[in-house]
C-alpha positions in Angstrom: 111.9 113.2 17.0 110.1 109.9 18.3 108.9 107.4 16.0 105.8 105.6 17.1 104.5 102.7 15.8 101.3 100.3 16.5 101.0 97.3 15.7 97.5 95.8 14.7 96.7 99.2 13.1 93.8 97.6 10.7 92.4 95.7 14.3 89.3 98.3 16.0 91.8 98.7 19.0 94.8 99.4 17.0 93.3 101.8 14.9 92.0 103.9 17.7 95.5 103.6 19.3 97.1 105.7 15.9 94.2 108.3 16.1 94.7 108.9 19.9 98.5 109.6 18.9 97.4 111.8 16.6 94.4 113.5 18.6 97.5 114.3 21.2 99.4 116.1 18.7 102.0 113.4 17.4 103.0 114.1 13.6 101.2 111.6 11.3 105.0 111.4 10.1 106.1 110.1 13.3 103.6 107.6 13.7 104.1 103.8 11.6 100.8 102.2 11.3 102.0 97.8 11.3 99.2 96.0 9.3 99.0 92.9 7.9 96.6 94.1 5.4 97.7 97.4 4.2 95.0 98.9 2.4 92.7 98.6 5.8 94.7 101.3 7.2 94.5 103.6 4.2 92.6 105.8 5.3 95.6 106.4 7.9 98.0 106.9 5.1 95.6 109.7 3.4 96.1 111.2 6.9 100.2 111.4 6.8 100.7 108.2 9.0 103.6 105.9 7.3 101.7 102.0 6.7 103.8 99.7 6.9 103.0 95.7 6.4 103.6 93.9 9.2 102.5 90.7 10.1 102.8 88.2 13.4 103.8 85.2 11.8 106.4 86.3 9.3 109.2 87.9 10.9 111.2 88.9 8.2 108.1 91.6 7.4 108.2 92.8 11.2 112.2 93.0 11.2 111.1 95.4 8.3 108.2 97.4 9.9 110.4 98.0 13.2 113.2 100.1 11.2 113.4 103.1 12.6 110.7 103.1 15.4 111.8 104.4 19.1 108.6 103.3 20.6 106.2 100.2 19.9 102.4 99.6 21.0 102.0 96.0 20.9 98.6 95.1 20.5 97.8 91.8 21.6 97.1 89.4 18.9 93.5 87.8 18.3 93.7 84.1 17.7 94.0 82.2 21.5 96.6 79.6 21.5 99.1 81.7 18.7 99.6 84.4 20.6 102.9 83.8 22.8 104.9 82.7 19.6 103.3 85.8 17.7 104.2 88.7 20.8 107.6 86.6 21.0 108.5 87.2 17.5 107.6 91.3 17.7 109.5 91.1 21.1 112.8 89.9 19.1 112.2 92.1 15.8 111.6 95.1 18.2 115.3 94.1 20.1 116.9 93.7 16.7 115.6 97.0 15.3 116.9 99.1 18.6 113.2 99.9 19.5 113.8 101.7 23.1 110.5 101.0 24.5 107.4 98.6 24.2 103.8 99.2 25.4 101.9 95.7 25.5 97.9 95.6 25.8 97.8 93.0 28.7 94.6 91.4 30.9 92.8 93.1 33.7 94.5 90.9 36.8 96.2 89.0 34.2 98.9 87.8 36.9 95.8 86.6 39.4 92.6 86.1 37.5 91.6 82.6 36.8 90.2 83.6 33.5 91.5 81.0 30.4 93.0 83.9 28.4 95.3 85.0 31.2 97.9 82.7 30.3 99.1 83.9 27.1 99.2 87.5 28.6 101.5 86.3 31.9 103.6 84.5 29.3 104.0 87.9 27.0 104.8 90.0 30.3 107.0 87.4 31.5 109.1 87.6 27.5 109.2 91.3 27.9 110.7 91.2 31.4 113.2 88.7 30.1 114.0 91.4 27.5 116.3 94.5 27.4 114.0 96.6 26.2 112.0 98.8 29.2 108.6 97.8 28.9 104.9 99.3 29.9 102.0 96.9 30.6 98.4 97.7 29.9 96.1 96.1 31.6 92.7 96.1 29.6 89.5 95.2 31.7 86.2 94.4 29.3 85.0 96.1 26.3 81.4 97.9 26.4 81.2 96.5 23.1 81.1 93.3 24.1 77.5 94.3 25.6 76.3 96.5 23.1 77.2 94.5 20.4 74.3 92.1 21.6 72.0 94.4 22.1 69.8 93.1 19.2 69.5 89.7 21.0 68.8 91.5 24.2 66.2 93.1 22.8 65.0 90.0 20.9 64.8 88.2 24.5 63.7 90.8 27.0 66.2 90.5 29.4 70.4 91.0 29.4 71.5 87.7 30.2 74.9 87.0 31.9 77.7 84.8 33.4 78.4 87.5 36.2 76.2 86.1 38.7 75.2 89.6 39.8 79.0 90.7 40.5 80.4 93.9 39.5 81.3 94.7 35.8 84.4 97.1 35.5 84.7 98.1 31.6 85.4 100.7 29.2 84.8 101.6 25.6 87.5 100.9 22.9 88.7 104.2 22.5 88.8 104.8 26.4 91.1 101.7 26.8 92.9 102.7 23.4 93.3 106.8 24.6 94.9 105.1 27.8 97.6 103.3 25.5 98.7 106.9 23.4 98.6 108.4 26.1 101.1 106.0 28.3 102.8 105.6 24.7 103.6 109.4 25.0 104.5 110.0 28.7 108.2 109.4 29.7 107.3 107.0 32.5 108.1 103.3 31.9 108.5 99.9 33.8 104.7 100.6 35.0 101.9 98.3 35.1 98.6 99.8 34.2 94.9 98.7 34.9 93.0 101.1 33.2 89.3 100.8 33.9 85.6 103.0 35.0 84.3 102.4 37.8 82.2 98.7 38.3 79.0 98.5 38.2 76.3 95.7 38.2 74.3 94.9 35.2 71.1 95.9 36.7 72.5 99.3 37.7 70.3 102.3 36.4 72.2 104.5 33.9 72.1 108.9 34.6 69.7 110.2 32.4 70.7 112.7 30.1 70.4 115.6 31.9 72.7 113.8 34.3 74.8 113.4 32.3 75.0 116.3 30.9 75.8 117.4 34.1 78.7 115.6 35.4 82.4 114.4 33.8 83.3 111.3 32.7 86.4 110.4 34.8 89.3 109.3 33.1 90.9 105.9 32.6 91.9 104.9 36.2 95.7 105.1 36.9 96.4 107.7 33.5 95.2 110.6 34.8 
């Protein structure tokens, strides 16, 4: 059987990663959640799921979490400026530990954007094509959350103030972006490079109603079909 493992499990995106595996039918036993604070994930461990600690800047504990696992989700870390030496040191555990495949949650246009965070992202593709191990690149656009998280202040304000300078958003939810990474975890195809994504739309755009939407499917994530 595959062993699956994600790393980040106690991060939003991670978690949703382990219950997409699961919502497609992977064994909790098959799947490792890699935390490094255990006890967020235990509701995945009431669940089956094997915890394991795990944690970017020790390597001796993600030599450890890496026993056994066939294929990886690496889950880009959070803090800017850490995270080449942090993917660098899963890259190396993963190589020791015979892992046979990693998934890597990437940058929308990482390889041409001018965005600051790119960077770290080109770097992490560029370690993973430098290693043996056959690797699948996911290419995350923008999080809804990152709107509706301020929806207090728009509210507060009147108005949903932006950057964008009336261009064209293209973003998903969480759980679309991290459905897109179990589901490319599970497939057979590797060596791709994935931009998952809806379709853009401008700020200002009017949203179906609900009998609209009631009406018509939501697409899925571009590119995983």
């Amino acid at each position: 059987m595959t062993t699956y493992a994600v790393t980040g499990a106690s991060g939003r995106t991670g978690h949703l990663i382990v219950e997409h595996l699961l919502a497609r039918g992977i064994a909790p036993a098959d799947v490792v959640a890699i935390a490094r604070t255990e006890s967020k994930v235990a509701d995945l461990g009431e669940r089956g799921v094997t915890v394991r600690h795990g944690d970017y800047d020790d390597a001796a504990s993600l030599d450890t979490a890496l026993e056994g696992v066939d294929r990886l989700v690496l889950v880009s870390a959070s803090e800017p400026g850490k995270r080449l030496p942090q993917h660098q040191a899963v890259i190396t555990a993963a190589q020791k530990a015979g892992v046979s495949r990693i998934l890597y949650t990437s940058l929308l246009a990482a390889d041409t954007t001018t965005n600051p965070l790119a960077g770290e992202h080109v770097a992490t593709e560029e370690a993973l094509a430098a290693s043996p191990i056959p690797a699948t690149i996911l290419r995350n656009s923008w999080y809804f959350e990152n709107y509706t998280a301020q929806i207090p202040q728009y509210l507060a304000d009147g108005a949903i103030t932006t950057a964008t300078n009336n261009a064209r958003i293209s973003a998903a939810t969480r759980s679309d972006y991290a459905e897109a990474a179990a589901a490319a975890a599970i497939s057979d195809v590797e060596g791709k490079v994935y931009e998952p994504r809806r379709r853009p739309v401008h700020h200002d755009q009017p949203r179906r109603g609900p009998h609209e939407r009631h009406q018509h499917r939501r697409p899925p994530p571009r590119g995983l079909g």
